[in-house]
C-alpha positions as CSV (number, residue, x, y, z in Angstrom):
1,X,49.2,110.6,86.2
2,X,52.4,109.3,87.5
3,X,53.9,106.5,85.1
4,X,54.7,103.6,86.3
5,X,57.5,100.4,85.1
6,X,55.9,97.5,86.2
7,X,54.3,95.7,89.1
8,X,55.6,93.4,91.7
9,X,54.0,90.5,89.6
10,X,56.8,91.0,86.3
11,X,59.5,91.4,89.3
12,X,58.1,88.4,90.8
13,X,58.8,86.1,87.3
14,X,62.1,86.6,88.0
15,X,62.3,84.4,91.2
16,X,61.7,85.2,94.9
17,X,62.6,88.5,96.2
18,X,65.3,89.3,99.5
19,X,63.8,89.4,102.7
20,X,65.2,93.4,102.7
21,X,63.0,93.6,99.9
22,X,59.9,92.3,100.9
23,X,60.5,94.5,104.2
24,X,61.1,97.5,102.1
25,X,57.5,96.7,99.9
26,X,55.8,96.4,103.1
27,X,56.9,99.7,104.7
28,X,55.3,101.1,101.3
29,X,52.4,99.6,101.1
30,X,51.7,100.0,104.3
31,X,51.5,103.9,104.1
32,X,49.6,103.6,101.2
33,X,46.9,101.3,103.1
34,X,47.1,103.5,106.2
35,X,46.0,106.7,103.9
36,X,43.2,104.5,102.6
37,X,41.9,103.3,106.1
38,X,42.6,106.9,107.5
39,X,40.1,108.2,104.7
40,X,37.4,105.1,105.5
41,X,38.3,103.3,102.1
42,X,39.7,100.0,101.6
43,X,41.8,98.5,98.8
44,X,40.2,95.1,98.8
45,X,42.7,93.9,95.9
46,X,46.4,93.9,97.5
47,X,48.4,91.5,95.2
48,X,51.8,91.3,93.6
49,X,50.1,92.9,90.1
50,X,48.5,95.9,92.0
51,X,51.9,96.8,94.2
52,X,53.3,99.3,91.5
53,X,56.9,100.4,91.3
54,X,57.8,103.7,89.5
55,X,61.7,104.2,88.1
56,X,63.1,104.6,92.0
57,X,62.1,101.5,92.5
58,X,59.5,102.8,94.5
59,X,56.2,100.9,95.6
60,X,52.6,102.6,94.8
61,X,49.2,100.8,94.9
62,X,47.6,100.9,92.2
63,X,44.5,101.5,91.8
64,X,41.4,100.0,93.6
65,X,37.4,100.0,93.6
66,X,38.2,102.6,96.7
67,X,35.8,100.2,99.1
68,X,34.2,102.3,101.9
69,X,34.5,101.0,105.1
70,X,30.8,99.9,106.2
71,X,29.8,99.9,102.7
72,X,28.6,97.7,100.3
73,X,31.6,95.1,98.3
74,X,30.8,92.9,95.6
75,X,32.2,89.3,96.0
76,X,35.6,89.3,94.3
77,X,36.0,87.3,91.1
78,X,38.7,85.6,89.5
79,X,41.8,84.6,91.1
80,X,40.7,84.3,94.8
81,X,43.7,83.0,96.6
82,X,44.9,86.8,97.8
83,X,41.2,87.2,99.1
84,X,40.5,88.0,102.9
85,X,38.1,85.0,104.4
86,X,35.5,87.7,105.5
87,X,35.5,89.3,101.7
88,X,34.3,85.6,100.4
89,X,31.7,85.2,103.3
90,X,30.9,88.3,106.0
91,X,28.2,86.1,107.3
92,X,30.5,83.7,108.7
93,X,34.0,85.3,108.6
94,X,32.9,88.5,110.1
95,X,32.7,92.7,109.4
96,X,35.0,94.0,106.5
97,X,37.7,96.5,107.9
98,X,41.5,97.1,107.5
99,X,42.1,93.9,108.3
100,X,41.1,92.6,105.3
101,X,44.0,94.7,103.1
102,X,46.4,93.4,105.4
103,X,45.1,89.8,105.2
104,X,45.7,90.4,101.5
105,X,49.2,92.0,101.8
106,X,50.4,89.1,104.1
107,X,49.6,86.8,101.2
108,X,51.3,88.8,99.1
109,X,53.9,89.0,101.3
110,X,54.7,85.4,101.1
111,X,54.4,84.6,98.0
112,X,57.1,87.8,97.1
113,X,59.3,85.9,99.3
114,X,58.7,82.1,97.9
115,X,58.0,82.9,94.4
116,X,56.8,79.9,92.6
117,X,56.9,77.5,95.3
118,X,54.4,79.5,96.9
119,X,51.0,77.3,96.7
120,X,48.3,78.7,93.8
């Protein structure tokens, strides 16, 4: 198992990030979401504590309940303001695909780049 320093959430407690920066996380976790969705899985989780960075300064995702796509998800608990619309209510919001993680990593996203003025 690979170790890993920290996640975007410590580095986040420091203040907002560069715009280079947030560019550069989203590059990452963007391969690592297109492996997922390439396999049928979904993260369903993508926020500042599960974008992982190793001693290059490298971003990994960490790990996730490993949703399959067309499966069955359990309504997320705690903290719900990375969640995708259609992850709180499927009956109203729509089907659960991709577009979910990258609901989730848009959020993140922002809030990377506006630290704590970014609403809660």
């Amino acid at each position: 198992m690979e170790m890993m320093n920290g996640s975007l959430d410590s580095r986040l407690a420091e203040g907002p990030l560069s715009s280079d920066l947030v560019r550069s996380i989203l590059r990452q976790a963007l391969k690592g979401l297109k492996y997922l969705h390439e396999h049928g899985k979904l993260h369903g989780e993508i926020k500042p504590s599960k974008l992982l960075l190793d001693d290059e300064g490298c971003v990994k995702l960490s790990a996730s309940a490993g949703y399959s796509m067309g499966g069955e998800f359990r309504r997320p608990s705690g903290m719900q303001k990375y969640v995708a619309p259609e992850l709180l209510r499927p009956e109203v919001f729509g089907d659960i695909g991709p577009g979910a993680d990258f609901y989730c990593l848009g959020l993140t996203a922002l809030e990377l780049q506006l630290g704590d003025r970014f609403p809660t």
